[in-house]
C-alpha positions as CSV (number, residue, x, y, z in Angstrom):
1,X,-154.3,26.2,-1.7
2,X,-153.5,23.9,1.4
3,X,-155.9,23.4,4.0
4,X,-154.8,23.9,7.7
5,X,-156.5,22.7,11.1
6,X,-156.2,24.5,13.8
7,X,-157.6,25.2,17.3
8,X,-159.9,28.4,18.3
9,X,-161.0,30.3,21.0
10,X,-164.6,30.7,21.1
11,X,-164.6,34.8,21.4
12,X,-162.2,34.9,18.8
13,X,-164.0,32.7,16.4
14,X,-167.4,34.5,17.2
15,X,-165.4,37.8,16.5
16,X,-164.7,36.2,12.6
17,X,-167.5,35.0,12.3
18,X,-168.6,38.7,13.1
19,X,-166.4,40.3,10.8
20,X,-167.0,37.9,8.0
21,X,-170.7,38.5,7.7
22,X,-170.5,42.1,8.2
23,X,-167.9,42.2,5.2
24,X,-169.6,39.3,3.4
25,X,-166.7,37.2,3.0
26,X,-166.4,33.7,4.2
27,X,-164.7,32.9,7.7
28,X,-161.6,31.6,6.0
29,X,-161.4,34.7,3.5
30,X,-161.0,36.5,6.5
31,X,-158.6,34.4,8.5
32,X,-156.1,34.2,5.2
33,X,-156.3,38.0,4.9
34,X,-155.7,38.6,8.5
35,X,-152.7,36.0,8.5
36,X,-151.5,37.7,5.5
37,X,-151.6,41.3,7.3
38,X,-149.7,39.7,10.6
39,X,-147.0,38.2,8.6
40,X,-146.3,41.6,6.6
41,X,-146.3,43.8,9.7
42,X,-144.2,40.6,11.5
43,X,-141.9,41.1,8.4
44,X,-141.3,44.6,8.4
45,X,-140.7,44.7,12.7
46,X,-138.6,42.1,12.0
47,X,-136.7,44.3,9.0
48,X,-136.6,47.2,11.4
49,X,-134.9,45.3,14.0
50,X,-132.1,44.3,11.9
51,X,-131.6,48.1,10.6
52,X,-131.7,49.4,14.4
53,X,-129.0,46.2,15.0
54,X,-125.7,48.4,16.2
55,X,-123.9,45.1,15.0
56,X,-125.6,44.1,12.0
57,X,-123.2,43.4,8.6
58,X,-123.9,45.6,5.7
59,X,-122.3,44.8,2.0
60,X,-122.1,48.4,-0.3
61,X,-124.1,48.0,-3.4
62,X,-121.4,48.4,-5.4
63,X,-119.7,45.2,-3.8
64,X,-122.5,43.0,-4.7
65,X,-123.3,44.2,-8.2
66,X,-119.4,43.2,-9.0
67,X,-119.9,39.9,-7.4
68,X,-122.8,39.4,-9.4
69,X,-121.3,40.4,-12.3
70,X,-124.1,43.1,-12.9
């Protein structure tokens, strides 16, 4: 684990603070599992966007498994 420092706006940091004693969890449990979530849901917009691309490449499966050998 790597420790991070970083700045905070008040409401927001009362509103984990909030959360974290309602769930019992401490404030950084709660920040890790939120930045967790973000960078999921950022992953699969981000996944989504390159399907809807008109322009985007695609190699068949077929292609790759015979590059790879496989």
């Amino acid at each position: 684990m790597k420790t991070v420092t970083f700045k905070i706006d008040g409401d927001l940091l009362r509103d984990i603070e909030s959360l974290a004693r309602e769930l019992g969890e401490s404030r950084n449990s709660v920040i890790s599992r939120a930045t967790r979530f973000y960078t999921d849901s950022y992953d699969e917009a981000i996944a989504k966007a390159r399907l809807d691309d008109p322009d985007r490449t695609t190699i068949p499966h077929e292609t790759v498994l015979r590059e790879f050998g496989l």
